[in-house]
PyMOL commands that place a pseudoatom at each C-alpha (Angstrom):
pseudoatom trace, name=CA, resn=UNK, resi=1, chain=A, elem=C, hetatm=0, pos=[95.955, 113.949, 70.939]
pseudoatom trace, name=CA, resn=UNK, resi=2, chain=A, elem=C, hetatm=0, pos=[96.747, 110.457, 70.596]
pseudoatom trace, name=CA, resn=UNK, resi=3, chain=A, elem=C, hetatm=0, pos=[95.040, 107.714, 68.488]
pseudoatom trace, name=CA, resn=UNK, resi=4, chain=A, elem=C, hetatm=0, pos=[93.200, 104.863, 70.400]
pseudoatom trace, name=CA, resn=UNK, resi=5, chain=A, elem=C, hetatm=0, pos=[95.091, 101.786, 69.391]
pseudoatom trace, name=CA, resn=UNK, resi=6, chain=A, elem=C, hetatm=0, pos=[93.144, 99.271, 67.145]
pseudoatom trace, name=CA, resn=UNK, resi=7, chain=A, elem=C, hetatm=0, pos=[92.821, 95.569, 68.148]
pseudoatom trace, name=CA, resn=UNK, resi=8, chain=A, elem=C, hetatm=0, pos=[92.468, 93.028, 65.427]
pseudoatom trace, name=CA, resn=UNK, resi=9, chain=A, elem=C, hetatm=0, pos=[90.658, 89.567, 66.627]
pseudoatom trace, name=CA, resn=UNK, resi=10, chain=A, elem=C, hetatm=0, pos=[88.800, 87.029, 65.238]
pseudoatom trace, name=CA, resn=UNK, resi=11, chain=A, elem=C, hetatm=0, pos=[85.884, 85.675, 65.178]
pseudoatom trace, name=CA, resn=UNK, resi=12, chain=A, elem=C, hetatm=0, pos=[84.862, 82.312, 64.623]
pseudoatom trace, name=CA, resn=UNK, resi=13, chain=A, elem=C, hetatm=0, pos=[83.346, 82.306, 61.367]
pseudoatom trace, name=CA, resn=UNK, resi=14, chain=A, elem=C, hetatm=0, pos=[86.956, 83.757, 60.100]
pseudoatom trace, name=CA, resn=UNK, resi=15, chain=A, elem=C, hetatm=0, pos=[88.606, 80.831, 61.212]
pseudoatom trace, name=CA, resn=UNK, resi=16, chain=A, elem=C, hetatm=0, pos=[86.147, 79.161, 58.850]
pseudoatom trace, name=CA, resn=UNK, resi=17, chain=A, elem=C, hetatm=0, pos=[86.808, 81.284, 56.224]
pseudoatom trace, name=CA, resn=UNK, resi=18, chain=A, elem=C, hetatm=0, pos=[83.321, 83.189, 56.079]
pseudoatom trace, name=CA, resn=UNK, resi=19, chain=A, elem=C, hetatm=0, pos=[83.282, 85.838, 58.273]
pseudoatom trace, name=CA, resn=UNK, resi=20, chain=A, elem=C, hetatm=0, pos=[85.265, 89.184, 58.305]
pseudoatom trace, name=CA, resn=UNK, resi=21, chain=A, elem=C, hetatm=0, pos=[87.853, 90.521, 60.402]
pseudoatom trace, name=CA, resn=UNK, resi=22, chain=A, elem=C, hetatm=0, pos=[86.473, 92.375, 63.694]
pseudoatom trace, name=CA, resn=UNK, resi=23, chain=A, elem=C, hetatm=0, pos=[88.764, 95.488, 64.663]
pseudoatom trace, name=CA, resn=UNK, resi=24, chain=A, elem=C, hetatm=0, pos=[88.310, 96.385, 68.268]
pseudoatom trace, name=CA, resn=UNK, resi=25, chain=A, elem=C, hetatm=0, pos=[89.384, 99.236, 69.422]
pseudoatom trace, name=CA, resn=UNK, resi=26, chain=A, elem=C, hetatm=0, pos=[90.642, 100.061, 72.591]
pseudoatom trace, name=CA, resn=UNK, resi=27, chain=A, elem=C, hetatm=0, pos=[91.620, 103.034, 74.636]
pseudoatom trace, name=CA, resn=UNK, resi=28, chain=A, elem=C, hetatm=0, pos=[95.362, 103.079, 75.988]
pseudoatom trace, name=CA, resn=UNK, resi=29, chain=A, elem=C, hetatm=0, pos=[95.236, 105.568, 79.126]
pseudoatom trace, name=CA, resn=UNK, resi=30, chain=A, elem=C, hetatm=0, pos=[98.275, 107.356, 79.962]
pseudoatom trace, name=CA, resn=UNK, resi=31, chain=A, elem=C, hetatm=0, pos=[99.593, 107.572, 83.201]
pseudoatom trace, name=CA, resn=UNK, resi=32, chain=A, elem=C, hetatm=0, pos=[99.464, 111.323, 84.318]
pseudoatom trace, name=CA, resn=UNK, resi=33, chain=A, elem=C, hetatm=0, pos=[100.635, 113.236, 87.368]
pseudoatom trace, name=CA, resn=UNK, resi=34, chain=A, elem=C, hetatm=0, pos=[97.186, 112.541, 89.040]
pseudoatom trace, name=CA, resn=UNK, resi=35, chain=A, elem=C, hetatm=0, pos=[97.843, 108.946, 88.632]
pseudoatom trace, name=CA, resn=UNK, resi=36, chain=A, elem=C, hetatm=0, pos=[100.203, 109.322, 91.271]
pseudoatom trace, name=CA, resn=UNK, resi=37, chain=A, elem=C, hetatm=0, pos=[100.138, 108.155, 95.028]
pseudoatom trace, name=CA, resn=UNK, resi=38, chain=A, elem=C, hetatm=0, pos=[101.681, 110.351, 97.456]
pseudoatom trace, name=CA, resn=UNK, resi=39, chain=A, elem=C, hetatm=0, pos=[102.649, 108.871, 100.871]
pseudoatom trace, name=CA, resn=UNK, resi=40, chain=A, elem=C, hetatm=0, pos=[99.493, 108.508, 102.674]
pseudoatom trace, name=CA, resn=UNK, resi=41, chain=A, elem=C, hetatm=0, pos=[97.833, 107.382, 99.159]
pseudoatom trace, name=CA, resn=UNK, resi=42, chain=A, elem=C, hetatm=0, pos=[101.225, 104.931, 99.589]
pseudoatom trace, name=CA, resn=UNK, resi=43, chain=A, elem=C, hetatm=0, pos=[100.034, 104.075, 102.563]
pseudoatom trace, name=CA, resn=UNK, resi=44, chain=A, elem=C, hetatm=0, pos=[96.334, 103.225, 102.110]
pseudoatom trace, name=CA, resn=UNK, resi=45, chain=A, elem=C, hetatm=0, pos=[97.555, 100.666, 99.287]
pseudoatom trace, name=CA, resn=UNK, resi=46, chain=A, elem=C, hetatm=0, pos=[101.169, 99.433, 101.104]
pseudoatom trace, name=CA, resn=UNK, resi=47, chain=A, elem=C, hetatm=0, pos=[100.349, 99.161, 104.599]
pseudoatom trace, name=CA, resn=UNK, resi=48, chain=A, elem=C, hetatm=0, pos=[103.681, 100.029, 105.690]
pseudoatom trace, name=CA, resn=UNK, resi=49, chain=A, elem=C, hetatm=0, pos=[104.754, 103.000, 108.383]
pseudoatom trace, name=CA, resn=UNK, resi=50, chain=A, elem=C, hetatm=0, pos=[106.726, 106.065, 106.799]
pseudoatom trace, name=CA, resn=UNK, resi=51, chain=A, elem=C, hetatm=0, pos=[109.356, 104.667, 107.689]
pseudoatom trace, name=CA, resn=UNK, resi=52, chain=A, elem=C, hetatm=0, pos=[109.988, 101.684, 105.804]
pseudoatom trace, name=CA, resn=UNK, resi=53, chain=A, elem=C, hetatm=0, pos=[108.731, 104.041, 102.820]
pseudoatom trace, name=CA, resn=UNK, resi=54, chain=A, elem=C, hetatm=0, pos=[112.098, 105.400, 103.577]
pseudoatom trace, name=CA, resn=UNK, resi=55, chain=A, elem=C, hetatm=0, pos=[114.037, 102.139, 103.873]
pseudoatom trace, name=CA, resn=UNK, resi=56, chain=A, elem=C, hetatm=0, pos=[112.534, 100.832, 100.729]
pseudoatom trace, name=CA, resn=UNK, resi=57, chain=A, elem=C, hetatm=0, pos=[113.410, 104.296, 98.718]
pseudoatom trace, name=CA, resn=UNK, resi=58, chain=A, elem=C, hetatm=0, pos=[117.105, 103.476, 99.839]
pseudoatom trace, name=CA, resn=UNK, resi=59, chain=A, elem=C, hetatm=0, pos=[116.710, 99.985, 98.607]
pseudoatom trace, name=CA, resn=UNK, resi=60, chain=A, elem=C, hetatm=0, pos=[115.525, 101.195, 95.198]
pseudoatom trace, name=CA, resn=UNK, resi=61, chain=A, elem=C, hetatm=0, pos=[111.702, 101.590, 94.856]
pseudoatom trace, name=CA, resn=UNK, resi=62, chain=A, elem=C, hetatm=0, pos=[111.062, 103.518, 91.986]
pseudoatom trace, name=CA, resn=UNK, resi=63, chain=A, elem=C, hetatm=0, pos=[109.915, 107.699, 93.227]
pseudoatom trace, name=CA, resn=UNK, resi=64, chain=A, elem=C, hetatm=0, pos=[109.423, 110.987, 92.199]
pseudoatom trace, name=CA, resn=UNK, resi=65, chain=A, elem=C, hetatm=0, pos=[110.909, 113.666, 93.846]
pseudoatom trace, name=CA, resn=UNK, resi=66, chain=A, elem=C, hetatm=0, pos=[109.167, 117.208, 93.280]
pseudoatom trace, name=CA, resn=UNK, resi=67, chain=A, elem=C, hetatm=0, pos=[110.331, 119.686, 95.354]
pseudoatom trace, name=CA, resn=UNK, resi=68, chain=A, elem=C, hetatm=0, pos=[110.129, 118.285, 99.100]
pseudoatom trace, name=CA, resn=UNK, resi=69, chain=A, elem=C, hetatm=0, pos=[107.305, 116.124, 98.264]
pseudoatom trace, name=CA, resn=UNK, resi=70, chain=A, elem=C, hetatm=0, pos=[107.448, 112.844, 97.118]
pseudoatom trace, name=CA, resn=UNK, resi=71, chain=A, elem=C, hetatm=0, pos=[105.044, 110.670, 94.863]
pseudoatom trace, name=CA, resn=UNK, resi=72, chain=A, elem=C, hetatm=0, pos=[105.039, 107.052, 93.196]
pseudoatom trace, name=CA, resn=UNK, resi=73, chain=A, elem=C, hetatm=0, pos=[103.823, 105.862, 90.547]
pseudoatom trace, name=CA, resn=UNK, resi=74, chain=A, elem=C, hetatm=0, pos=[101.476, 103.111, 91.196]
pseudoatom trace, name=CA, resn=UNK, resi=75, chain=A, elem=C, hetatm=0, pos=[102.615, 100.407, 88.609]
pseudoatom trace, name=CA, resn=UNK, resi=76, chain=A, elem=C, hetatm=0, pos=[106.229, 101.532, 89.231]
pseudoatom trace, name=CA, resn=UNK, resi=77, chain=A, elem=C, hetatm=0, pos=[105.821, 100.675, 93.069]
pseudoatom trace, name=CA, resn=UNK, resi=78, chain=A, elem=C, hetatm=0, pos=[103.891, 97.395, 91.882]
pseudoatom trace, name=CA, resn=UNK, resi=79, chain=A, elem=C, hetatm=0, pos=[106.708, 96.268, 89.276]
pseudoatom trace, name=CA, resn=UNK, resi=80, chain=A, elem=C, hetatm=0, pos=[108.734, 96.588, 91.945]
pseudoatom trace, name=CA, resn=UNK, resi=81, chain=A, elem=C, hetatm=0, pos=[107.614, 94.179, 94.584]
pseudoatom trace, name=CA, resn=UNK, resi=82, chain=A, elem=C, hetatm=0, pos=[106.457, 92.103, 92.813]
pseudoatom trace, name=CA, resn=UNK, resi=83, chain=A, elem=C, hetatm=0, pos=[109.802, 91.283, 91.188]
pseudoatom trace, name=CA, resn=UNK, resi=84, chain=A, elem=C, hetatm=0, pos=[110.763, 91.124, 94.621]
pseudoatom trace, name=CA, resn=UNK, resi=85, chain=A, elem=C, hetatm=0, pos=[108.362, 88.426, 95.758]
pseudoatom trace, name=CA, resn=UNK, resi=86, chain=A, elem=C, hetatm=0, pos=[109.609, 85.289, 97.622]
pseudoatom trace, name=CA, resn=UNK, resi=87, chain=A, elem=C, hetatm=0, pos=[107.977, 81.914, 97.928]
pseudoatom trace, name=CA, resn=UNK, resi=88, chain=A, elem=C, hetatm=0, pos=[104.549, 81.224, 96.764]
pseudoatom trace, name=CA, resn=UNK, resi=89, chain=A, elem=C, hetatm=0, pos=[103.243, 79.884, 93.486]
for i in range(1, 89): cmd.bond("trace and resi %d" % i, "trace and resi %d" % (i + 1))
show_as sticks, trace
zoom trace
C-alpha cells in the first residue's frame, strides 16, 4: 500500500513567527487500468471519427495495445495535444 504524501504549508501566523506548521495531507491516486479510455470512451472526450484515431496513432499519440484492443491513457492522450496546440494564448 502506498503512503499518502504529506503537504507542508503555512499559515499566516507562521509567517509571523507564532503559529505552527500545518501538514496537509493529500491523497496521490494512481492511474490504473480502469483509468483507461477505450475508443468509444476516446471518442466521447475527442470528438474525432475512428479514423483519425488511427491517423493520430501513426503520428505518435501515446496507446496501449492489449491483445486486439486498444486503450489510452487519458493524461497521456491530453499531454499529447496539448503539446501540439497551435495559436491561441
Amino acid at each position: 500500500m502506498r503512503m499518502p504524501k504529506s503537504k507542508i504549508t503555512q499559515t499566516p501566523e507562521v509567517a509571523t513567527g507564532t503559529g505552527k506548521l500545518a501538514v496537509q495531507v493529500e491523497t496521490i491516486k494512481t492511474p490504473s487500468l480502469g483509468d483507461l479510455w477505450d475508443v468509444p470512451e476516446f471518442i466521447r472526450h475527442v470528438p474525432v471519427c475512428r479514423r483519425t484515431i488511427h491517423d493520430l496513432r501513426k503520428r505518435g499519440l501515446p496507446h496501449i495495445v492489449l491483445g486486439r484492443r486498444l486503450f489510452f491513457h487519458p493524461a497521456s492522450v491530453e499531454a499529447w495535444l496539448l503539446r501540439r496546440q497551435r495559436g491561441g494564448e
